[in-house]
Each structure stands twice: as structure tokens, then as C-alpha cells.
MIGUZA-57263 format. One record per residue (C-alpha): chain; x, y, z; residue in three letters. Coordinates in pm, whole numbers. Layout:
% residues N
ATOM   unit        X        Y        Z   code
ATOM      A        X        Y        Z    ALA
...
% end
This chain:
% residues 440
ATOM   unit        X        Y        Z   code
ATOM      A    21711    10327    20594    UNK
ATOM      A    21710    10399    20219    UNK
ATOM      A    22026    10552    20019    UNK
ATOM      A    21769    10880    19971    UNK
ATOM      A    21705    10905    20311    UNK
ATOM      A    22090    10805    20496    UNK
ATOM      A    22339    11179    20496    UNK
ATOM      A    22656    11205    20659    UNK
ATOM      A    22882    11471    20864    UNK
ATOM      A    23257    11461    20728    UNK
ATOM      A    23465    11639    21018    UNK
ATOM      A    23798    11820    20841    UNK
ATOM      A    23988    11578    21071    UNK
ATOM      A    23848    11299    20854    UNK
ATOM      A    23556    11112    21106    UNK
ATOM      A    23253    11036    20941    UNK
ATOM      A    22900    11010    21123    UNK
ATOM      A    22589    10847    20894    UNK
ATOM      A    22277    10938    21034    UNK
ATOM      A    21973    11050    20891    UNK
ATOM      A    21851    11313    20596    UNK
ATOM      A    21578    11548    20696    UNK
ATOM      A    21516    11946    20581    UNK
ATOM      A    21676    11960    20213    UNK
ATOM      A    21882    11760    20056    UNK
ATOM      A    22253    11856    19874    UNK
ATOM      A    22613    11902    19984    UNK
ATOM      A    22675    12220    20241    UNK
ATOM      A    23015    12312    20380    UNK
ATOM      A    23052    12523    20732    UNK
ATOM      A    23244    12569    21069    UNK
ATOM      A    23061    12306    21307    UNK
ATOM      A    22952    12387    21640    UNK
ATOM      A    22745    12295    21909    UNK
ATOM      A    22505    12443    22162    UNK
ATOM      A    22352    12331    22484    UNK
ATOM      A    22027    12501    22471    UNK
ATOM      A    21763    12274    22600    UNK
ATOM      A    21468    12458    22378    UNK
ATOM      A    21464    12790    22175    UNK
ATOM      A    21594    12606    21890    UNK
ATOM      A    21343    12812    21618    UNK
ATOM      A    21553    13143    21810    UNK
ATOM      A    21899    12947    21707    UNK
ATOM      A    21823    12928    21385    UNK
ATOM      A    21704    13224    21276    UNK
ATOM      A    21955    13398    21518    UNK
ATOM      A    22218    13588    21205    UNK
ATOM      A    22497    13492    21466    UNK
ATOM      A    22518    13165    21368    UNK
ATOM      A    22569    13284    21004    UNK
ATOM      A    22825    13008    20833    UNK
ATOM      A    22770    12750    21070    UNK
ATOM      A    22649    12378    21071    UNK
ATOM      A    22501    12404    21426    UNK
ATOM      A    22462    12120    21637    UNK
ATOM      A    22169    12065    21944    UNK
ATOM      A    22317    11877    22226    UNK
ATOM      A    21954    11834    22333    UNK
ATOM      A    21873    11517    22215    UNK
ATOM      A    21466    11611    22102    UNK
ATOM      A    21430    11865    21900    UNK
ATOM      A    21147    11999    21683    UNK
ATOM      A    20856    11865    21991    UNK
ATOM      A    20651    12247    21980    UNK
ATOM      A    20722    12263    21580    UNK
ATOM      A    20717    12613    21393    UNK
ATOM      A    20636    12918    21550    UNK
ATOM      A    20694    13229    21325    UNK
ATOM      A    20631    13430    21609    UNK
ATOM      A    20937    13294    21806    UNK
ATOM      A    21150    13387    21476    UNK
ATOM      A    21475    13649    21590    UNK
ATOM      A    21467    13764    21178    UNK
ATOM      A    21334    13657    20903    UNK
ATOM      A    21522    13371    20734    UNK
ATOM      A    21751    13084    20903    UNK
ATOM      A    22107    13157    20872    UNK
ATOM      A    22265    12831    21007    UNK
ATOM      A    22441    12656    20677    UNK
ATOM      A    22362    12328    20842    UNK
ATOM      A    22167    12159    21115    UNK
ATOM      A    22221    11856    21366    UNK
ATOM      A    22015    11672    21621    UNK
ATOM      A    21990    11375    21749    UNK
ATOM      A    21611    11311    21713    UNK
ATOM      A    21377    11520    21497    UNK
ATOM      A    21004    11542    21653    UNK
ATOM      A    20780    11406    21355    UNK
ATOM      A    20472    11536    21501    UNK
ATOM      A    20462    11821    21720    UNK
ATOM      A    20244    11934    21987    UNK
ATOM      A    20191    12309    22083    UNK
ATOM      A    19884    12565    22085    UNK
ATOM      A    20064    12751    21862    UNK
ATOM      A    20267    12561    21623    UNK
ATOM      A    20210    12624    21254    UNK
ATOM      A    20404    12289    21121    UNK
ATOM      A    20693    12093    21167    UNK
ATOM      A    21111    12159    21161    UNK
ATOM      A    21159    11900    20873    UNK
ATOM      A    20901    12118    20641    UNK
ATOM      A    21077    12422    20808    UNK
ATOM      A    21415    12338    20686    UNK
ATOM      A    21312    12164    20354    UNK
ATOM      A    21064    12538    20258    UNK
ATOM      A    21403    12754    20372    UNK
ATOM      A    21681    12497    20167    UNK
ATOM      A    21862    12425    20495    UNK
ATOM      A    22028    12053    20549    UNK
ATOM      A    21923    11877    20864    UNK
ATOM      A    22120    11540    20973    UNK
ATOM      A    21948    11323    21255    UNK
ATOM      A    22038    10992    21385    UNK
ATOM      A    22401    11033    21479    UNK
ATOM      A    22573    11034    21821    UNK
ATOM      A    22555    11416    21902    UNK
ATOM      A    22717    11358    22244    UNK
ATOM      A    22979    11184    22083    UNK
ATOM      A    23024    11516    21797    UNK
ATOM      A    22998    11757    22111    UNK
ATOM      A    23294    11563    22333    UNK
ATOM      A    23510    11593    22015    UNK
ATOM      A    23476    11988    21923    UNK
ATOM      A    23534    12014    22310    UNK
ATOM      A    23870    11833    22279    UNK
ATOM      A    23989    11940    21955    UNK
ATOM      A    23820    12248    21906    UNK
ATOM      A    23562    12392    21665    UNK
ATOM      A    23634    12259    21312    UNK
ATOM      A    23469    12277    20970    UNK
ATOM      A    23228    12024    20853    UNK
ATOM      A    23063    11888    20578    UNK
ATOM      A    22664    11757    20549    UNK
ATOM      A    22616    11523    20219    UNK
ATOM      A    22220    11413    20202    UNK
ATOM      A    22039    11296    19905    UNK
ATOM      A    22113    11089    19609    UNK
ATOM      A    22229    11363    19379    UNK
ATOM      A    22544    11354    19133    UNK
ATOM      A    22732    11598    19407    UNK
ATOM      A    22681    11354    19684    UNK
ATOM      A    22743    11082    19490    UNK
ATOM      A    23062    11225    19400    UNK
ATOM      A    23135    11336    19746    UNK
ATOM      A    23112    10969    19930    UNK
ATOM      A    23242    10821    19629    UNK
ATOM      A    23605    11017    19691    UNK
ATOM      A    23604    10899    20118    UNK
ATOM      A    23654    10529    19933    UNK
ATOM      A    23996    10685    19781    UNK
ATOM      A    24254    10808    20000    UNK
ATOM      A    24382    11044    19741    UNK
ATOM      A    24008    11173    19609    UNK
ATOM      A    23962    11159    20037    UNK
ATOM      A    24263    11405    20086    UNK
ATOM      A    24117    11639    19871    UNK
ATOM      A    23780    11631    19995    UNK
ATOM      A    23926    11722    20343    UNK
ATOM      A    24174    11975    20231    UNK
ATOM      A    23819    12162    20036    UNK
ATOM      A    23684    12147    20387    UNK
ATOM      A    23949    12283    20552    UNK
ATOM      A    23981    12550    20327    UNK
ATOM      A    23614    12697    20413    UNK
ATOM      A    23614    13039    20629    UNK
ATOM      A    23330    13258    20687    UNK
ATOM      A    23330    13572    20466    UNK
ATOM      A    23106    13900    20462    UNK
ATOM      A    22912    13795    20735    UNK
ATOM      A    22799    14122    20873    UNK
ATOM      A    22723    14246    20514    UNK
ATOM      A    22507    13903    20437    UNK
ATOM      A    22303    13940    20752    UNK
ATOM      A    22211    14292    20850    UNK
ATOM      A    21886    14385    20838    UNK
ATOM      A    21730    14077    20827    UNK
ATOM      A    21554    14087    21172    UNK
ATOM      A    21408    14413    20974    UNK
ATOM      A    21160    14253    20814    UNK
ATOM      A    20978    14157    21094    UNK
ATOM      A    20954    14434    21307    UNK
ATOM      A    20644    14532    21482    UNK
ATOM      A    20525    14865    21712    UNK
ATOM      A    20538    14885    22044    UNK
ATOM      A    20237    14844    22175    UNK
ATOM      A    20188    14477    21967    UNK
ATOM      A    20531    14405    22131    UNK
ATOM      A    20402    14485    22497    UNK
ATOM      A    20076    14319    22475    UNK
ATOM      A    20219    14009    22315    UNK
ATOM      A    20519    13995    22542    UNK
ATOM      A    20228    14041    22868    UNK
ATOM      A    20051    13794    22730    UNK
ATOM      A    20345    13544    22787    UNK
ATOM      A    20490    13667    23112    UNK
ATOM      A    20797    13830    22859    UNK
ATOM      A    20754    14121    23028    UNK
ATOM      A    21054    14368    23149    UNK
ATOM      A    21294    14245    23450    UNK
ATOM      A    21410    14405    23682    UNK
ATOM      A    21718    14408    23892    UNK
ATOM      A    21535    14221    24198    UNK
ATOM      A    21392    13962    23931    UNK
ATOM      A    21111    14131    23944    UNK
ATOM      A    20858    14141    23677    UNK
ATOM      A    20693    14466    23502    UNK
ATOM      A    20383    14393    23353    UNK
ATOM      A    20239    14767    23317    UNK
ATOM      A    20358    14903    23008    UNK
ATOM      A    20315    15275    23147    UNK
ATOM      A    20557    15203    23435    UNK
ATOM      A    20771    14978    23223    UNK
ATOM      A    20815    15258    22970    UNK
ATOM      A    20787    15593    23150    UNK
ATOM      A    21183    15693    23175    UNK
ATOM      A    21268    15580    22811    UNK
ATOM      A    20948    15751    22693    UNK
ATOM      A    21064    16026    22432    UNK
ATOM      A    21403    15936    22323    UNK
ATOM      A    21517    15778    22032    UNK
ATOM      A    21741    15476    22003    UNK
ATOM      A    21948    15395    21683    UNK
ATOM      A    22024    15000    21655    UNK
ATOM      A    22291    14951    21486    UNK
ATOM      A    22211    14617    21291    UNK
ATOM      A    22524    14409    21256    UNK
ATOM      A    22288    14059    21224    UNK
ATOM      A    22069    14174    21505    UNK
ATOM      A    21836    13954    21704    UNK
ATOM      A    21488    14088    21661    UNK
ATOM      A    21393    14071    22062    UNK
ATOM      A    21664    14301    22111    UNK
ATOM      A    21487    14578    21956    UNK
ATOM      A    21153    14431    22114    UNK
ATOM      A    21338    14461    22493    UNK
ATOM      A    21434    14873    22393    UNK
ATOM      A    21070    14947    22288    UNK
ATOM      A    20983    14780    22623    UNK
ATOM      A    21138    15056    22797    UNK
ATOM      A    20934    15312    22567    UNK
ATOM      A    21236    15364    22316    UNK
ATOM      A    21175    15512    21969    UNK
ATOM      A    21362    15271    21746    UNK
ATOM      A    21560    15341    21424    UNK
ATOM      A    21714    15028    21264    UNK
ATOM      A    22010    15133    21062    UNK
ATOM      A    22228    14906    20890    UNK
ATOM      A    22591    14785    20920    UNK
ATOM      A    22674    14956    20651    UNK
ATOM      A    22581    15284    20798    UNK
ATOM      A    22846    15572    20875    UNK
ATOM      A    22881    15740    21209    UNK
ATOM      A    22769    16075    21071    UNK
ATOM      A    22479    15918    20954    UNK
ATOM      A    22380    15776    21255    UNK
ATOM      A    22455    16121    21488    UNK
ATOM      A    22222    16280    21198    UNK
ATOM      A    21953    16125    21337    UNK
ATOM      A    22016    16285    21641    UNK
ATOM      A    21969    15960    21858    UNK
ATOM      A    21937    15989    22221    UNK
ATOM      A    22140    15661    22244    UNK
ATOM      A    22313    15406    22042    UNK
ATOM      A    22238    15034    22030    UNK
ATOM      A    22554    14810    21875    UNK
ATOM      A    22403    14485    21821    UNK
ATOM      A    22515    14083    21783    UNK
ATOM      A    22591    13920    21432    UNK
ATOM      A    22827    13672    21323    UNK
ATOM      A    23208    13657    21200    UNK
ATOM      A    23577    13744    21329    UNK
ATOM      A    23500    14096    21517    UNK
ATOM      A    23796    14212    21370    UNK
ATOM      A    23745    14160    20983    UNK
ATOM      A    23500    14516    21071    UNK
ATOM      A    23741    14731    21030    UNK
ATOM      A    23531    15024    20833    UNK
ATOM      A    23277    14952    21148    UNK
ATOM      A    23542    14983    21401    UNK
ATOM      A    23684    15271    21276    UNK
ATOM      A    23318    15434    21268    UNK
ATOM      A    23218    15306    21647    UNK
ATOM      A    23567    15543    21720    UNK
ATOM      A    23377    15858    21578    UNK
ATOM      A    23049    15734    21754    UNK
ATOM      A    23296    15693    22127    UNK
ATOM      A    23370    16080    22066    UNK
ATOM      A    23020    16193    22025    UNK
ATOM      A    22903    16142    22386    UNK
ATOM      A    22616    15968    22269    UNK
ATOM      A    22548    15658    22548    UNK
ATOM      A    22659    15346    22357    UNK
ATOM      A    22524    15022    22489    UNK
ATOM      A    22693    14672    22287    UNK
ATOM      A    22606    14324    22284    UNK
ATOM      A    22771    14028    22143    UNK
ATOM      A    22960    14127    21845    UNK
ATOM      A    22887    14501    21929    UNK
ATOM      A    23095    14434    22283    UNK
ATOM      A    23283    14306    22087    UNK
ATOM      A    23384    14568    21817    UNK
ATOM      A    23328    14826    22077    UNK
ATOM      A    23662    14715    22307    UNK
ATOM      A    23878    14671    21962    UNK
ATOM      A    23742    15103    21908    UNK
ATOM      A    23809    15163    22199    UNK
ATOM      A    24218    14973    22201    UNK
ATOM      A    24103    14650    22333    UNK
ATOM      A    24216    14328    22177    UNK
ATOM      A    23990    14006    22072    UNK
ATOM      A    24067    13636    22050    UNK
ATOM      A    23927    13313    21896    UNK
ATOM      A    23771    13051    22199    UNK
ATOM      A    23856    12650    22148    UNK
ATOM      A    23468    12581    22090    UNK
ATOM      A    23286    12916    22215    UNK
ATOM      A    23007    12954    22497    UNK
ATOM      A    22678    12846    22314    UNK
ATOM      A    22377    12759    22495    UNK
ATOM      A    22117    12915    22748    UNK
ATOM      A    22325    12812    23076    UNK
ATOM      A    22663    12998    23088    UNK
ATOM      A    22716    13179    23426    UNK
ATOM      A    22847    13503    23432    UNK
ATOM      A    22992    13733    23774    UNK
ATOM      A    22857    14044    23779    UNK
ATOM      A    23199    14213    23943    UNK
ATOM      A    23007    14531    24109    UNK
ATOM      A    22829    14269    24304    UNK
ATOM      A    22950    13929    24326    UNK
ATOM      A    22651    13795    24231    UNK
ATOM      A    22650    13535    23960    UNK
ATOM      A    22380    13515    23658    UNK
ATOM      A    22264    13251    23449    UNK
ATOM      A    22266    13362    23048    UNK
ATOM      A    22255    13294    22705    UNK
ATOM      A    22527    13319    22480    UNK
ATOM      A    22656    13259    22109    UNK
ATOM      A    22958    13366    22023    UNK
ATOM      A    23336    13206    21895    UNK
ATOM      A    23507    13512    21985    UNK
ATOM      A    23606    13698    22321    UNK
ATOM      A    23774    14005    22422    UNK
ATOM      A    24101    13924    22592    UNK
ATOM      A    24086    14056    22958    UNK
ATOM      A    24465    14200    22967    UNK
ATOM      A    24438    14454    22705    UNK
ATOM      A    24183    14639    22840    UNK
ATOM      A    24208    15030    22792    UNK
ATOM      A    24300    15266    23076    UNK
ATOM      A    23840    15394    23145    UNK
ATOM      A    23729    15027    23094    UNK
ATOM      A    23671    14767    23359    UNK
ATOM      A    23560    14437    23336    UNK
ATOM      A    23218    14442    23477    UNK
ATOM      A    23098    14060    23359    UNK
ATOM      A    23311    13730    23367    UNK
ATOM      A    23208    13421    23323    UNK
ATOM      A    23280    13138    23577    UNK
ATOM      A    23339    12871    23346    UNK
ATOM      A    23686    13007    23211    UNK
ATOM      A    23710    13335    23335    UNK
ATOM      A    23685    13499    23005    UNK
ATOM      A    23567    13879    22970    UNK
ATOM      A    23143    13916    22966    UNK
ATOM      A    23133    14290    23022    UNK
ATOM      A    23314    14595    23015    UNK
ATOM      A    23160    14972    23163    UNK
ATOM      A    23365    15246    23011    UNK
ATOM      A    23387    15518    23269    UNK
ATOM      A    23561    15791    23048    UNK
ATOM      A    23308    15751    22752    UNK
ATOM      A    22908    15674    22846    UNK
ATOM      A    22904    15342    22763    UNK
ATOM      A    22912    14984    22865    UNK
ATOM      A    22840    14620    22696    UNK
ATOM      A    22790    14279    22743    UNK
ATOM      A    22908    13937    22564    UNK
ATOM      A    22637    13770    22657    UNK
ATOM      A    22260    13810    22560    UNK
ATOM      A    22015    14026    22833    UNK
ATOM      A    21735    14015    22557    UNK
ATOM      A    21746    13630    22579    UNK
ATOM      A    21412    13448    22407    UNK
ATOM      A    21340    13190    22539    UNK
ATOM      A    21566    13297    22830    UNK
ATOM      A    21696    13301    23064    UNK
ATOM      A    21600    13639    23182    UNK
ATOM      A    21772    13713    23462    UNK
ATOM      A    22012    13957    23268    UNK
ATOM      A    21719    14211    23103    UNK
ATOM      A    21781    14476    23386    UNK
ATOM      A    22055    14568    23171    UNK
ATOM      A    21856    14733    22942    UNK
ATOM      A    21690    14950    23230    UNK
ATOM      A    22035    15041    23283    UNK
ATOM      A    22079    15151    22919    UNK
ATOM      A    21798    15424    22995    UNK
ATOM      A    21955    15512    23320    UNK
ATOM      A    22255    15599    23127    UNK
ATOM      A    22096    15761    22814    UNK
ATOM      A    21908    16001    23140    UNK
ATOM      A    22260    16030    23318    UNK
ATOM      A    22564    16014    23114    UNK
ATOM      A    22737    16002    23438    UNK
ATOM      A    22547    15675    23518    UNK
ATOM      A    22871    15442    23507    UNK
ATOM      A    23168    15731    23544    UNK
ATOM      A    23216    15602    23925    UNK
ATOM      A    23193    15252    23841    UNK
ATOM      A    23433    14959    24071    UNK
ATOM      A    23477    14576    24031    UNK
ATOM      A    23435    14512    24378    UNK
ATOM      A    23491    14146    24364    UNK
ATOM      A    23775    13949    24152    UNK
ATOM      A    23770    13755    23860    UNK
ATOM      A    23834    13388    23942    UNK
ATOM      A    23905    13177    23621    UNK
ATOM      A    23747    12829    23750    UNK
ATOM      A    23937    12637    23521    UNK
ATOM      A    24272    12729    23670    UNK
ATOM      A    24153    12734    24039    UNK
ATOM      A    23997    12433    24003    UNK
ATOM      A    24307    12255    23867    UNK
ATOM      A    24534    12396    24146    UNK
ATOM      A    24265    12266    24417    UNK
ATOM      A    24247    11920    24269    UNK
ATOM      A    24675    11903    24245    UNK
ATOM      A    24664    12000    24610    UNK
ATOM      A    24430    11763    24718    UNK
ATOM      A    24649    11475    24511    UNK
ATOM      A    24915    11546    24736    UNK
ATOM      A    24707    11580    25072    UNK
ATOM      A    24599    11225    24973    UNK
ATOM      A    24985    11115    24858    UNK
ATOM      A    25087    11174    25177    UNK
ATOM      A    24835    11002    25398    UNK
ATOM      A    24899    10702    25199    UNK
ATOM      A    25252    10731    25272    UNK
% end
């Protein structure tokens, strides 16, 4: 391996990992963080949530069906940094237009390859997400940079820069961006048919007539709220026959009630939930209206700290296509996709809002159905490309509501929320005594 060609990760705690350069070269600074997502890695990085962050692929192959612009959630990548363990040279797909290192190099991201990503992963599970550093390249700046990790002083205040990085304006650097690649309806539907990403239904059924699929959202008019949106989100509500008017974060809540929407779509995006306050206070006016609000990600989010709720930061976040979540009206549990830092905390939810989703893992809050106010959200993702898809019924349930504002008023957790973490624990302590005293 060359100098050109060797880059490193410097952790804020101070560990170093050399691997390999590919994408662009330079020096990039962000809050490191992994996901578990076995493919769907062109979705991750030109998903806006992952604004400010190096991203890492616990997948060890990535890049093996190359580019595929078609696969693109907006228009740009938004990850400030990117980590696998292998890069795919040559990829192999019907439809790939070239490869991730070209990708990444034409879009000035930083890729890193080569280093233990299993061994990155087990330490931002133990100490929690941290910010990063990428150097690559043989420029003055990285130079500079690997020079000062030979000086414990010049070291010190390399780390202490790193540290110091936070993720700003994120909402305002993102929205709109899945904008630019929107398409109508009917190209959605016959695209989507033509690879089986068709409308699901409750059963896990599939709906591949577009009449059926869109006769009871046929006629009204759905105003998505882009906070960093994914762009399948909007391509899941025309689905269902939605109109669909893209408005951005920016927007005021009498601007979007002019529109006279028939429903409200609060969408993902990136950042601390609460750093929104101008968008909080304008989801308040929106919770008034009557209008059927329906939230994912960040908009569940920003949607329980309207409506009195309270939001946390997770150790290292659920990232990755394979989270389980309860559905509590049921019992029944789901496999999803999810990418968020953030959660809403479970014990300060408002008198009218019950925890509908949790997930199994940790027992931290997925969904909440307001039944004073027509609406409900999610933390996970129902619009999920390249899946899983067992969660897209939700979006048949966001017509159902915008039809019946009463939809959810009579809603019950039937079943309880068991936090695995904790029951799991007490199980294996009571088994260590079982065992204790049979030894005896």
C-alpha cells in the first residue's frame, strides 16, 4: 500500500485504524456510527438522516451491485464520511451504472476500507457513538494531521478539535433535497410493479393493481413536510393515490393549512429533534387544525415534543434493516428499518397518546397514536427501500385516518411493553442462583 493510497479513522478517544483510501481524498470531521444493513447501502447514503455523519457498514462487502441512481432516496449523499470493510472493485448488476469508489470520488465524499469494522462497531457499542476523523491522501492537511498523532501535545489538540464537532442546521442543510428527484405517480407504480415494490398490506399481502391500490386515497391531497425526507416516502403516499405537495422545513403552519391539505405528512431528517424549535412550535398550530398528521422518524419525533412529550439521546442508536418492533394493539412483532440517534422517552408521554410501537431490543418508544388529536407516528421507517416491508400497511392506515378522523380515537395497547434488556438480565441472575445452589 502506497502513502497516496493508506487513510486513517482517528476516534475522539484517541484509537487510530489505517486502512485504505477510496472515494475522495482530504481531511473530514463527523459523529461516527454504524449500521447493520446487509444491502441498501446507495439508500444510506443518500438518506439526509445521516446528515453529519461518518457512517460505518457492518456488512463486510459493500459496493457488489454498484450505482443505481434509481435506488437514490434524494439527490446528493449526505454522509460526511464512509466506512467498509471491503469495497467491490467491479460490480455486477443489470442495472448498475458504475462503481461506489467513482460514486464517492464524483460527489467529494471520503471512503476508508481495509480496517477492522467489527472491531469499530464493538467499540461505539461499548462506549457509545463518538466523533471521528477520516485523513486520506497526501495533501498538506493530512500531512499535518498524522504529523501532530506523533506529538502528544499537537495529539491533544487534534482530539480536543474532534471532540469539539456537533452537527448544526441540519434540517435547514437537507430539506428538499429528495425534491429534485421526484417523479408522477403513475412512473412510480409501474416502476415499483415492475420490482414487486408494490403496496403491503396488513396480511403481508401484496397490491399490484394500481386502481385498487389507490382507490380510497384517490382525490385528496397530502402535504409532506420535508425535514430531510426520504424520497420513497413520498413514492409509498402516491401509491395509495395521494396528491403530493412537498413543502419545505422552513414552511409555516398557515402556509401549509393554505393549501388546504387533506392530510399532513411530517417526515425523517437528521439532528437533535429538539434544536426545531420554530418547527415544533408550528407542528402545535398544525395539532389544532384537525388535519390527520401522520410522522416518521424525526417527524415522530418532533411531533411528541408538540404535543408535551420529551426526547433523549440513545448510546449508539438503532441503525440497520433488522430492528424488531411490538406492535402493542396486537402483540405481534415486526421486522424494520431504522436510523435514528434519538428516541422519545416512554414516561413523559401526554395524557391522548399511547405507545403503539416498541422495540424489543431495549424497549424504547417506536410509535405513539394520539387519540385526542387525528394523528399517530412511527420511529421507525414503513416506506423502507430495500426493506423490509412488513411495516408499509401503515401508510394504508394514514388514508384510513385522513377518511375517518375517528380512525385511532378508541385506540388500546393491549399487550405490555417488555424492555428485553432488563428482563433478560433478571432471567439470567435467576438462573445464576438456580445453578449456585445445585452446586451447593
Amino acid at each position: 500500500m502506497t502513502d497516496s493510497t493508506k487513510a486513517f479513522l482517528i476516534l475522539a478517544n484517541g484509537q487510530v485504524f489505517e486502512g485504505k483510501s477510496f472515494g475522495a481524498e482530504g481531511c473530514v470531521i463527523g459523529e461516527t456510527v454504524f449500521t447493520t444493513g446487509m444491502n441498501g447501502y446507495l439508500e444510506t447514503l443518500t438518506d439526509p438522516s445521516y446528515y453529519g455523519q461518518i457512517v460505518t457498514q457492518t456488512f463486510p462487502l459493500i459496493g457488489n451491485y454498484g450505482v443505481i441512481s434509481k435506488d437514490f432516496e434524494s439527490a446528493d449523499i449526505h454522509v460526511k464520511g464512509y466506512i467498509v470493510r471491503s469495497v467491490c472493485e467491479i460490480p455486477s448488476n443489470f442495472r448498475c451504472e458504475y462503481d461506489l469508489d467513482s460514486f464517492l470520488a464524483a460527489r467529494k465524499i471520503i471512503g476508508l476500507s481495509g480496517i477492522d469494522t467489527r472491531a469499530l462497531t464493538k467499540i461505539l457499542r461499548e462506549t457509545g457513538v463518538m466523533n471521528g476523523m477520516i485523513v486520506s491522501g497526501d495533501s498538506e492537511e493530512a500531512k499535518s494531521v498524522l504529523k501532530s498523532l506523533k506529538s502528544e501535545s499537537e495529539k491533544e489538540k487534534l482530539l480536543k478539535k474532534i471532540k469539539s464537532y456537533k452537527i448544526k442546521n441540519a434540517v435547514e442543510s437537507v430539506t428538499c433535497s429528495a425534491a429534485k428527484i421526484e417523479e408522477p405517480a403513475d412512473v412510480v407504480f409501474k416502476e415499483s410493479a415492475e420490482y414487486r415494490f408494490v403496496p403491503v398490506r396488513s396480511d403481508g399481502t401484496k397490491e399490484n393493481d394500481p386502481v385498487a391500490a389507490m382507490k380510497d386515497g384517490k382525490g385528496k391531497k397530502v402535504v409532506l413536510w420535508d425535514f430531510g425526507a426520504k424520497a420513497n416516502i413520498r413514492r409509498e403516499l402516491l401509491k395509495r393515490g395521494f396528491e403530493v405537495v412537498t413543502v419545505s422545513g422552513a414552511a409555516t403552519a398557515d402556509e401549509i393549512l393554505a393549501l388546504k391539505p387533506d392530510g399532513i405528512m411530517l417526515s425523517n431528517g437528521p439532528g437533535d429533534p429538539k434544536e426545531n424549535k420554530g418547527i415544533i412550535a408550528e407542528i402545535k398550530k398544525l395539532a389544532k387544525s384537525g388535519v390527520p398528521i401522520f410522522g416518521i422518524c424525526l417527524g415522530h419525533q418532533l411531533l411528541a415534543l408538540a404535543m408535551g412529550a420529551d426526547t433523549s439521546k440513545l448510546k449508539y442508536g438503532h441503525r440497520g434493516a433488522n430492528q424488531p418492533v411490538k406492535y402493542l394493539a396486537s402483540g405481534r412483532v415486526y421486522i424494520s428499518s431504522q436510523n435514528h440517534g434519538y428516541a422519545v422517552k416512554n414516561d413523559t408521554l401526554p395524557s391522548g397518546a399511547v405507545l403503539s410501537f416498541v422495540n424489543t431490543n431495549d424497549g424504547t418508544c417506536e410509535g405513539i397514536v394520539y387519540t385526542k388529536i387525528p394523528a399517530f407516528s412511527v420511529q421507525f421507517h414503513p416506506e423502507a427501500c430495500s426493506g423490509p416491508l412488513d411495516t408499509g400497511f401503515l401508510f394504508d392506515d394514514f388514508v384510513r385516518l385522513i377518511n375517518n378522523h375517528a380512525y385511532f380515537k378508541g385506540f388500546e395497547a393491549e399487550f405490555k411493553r417488555i424492555d428485553s434488556i432488563k428482563y433478560f438480565a433478571k432471567t439470567i441472575k435467576g438462573t445464576s442462583k438456580k445453578s449456585s445452589k445445585k452446586s451447593l
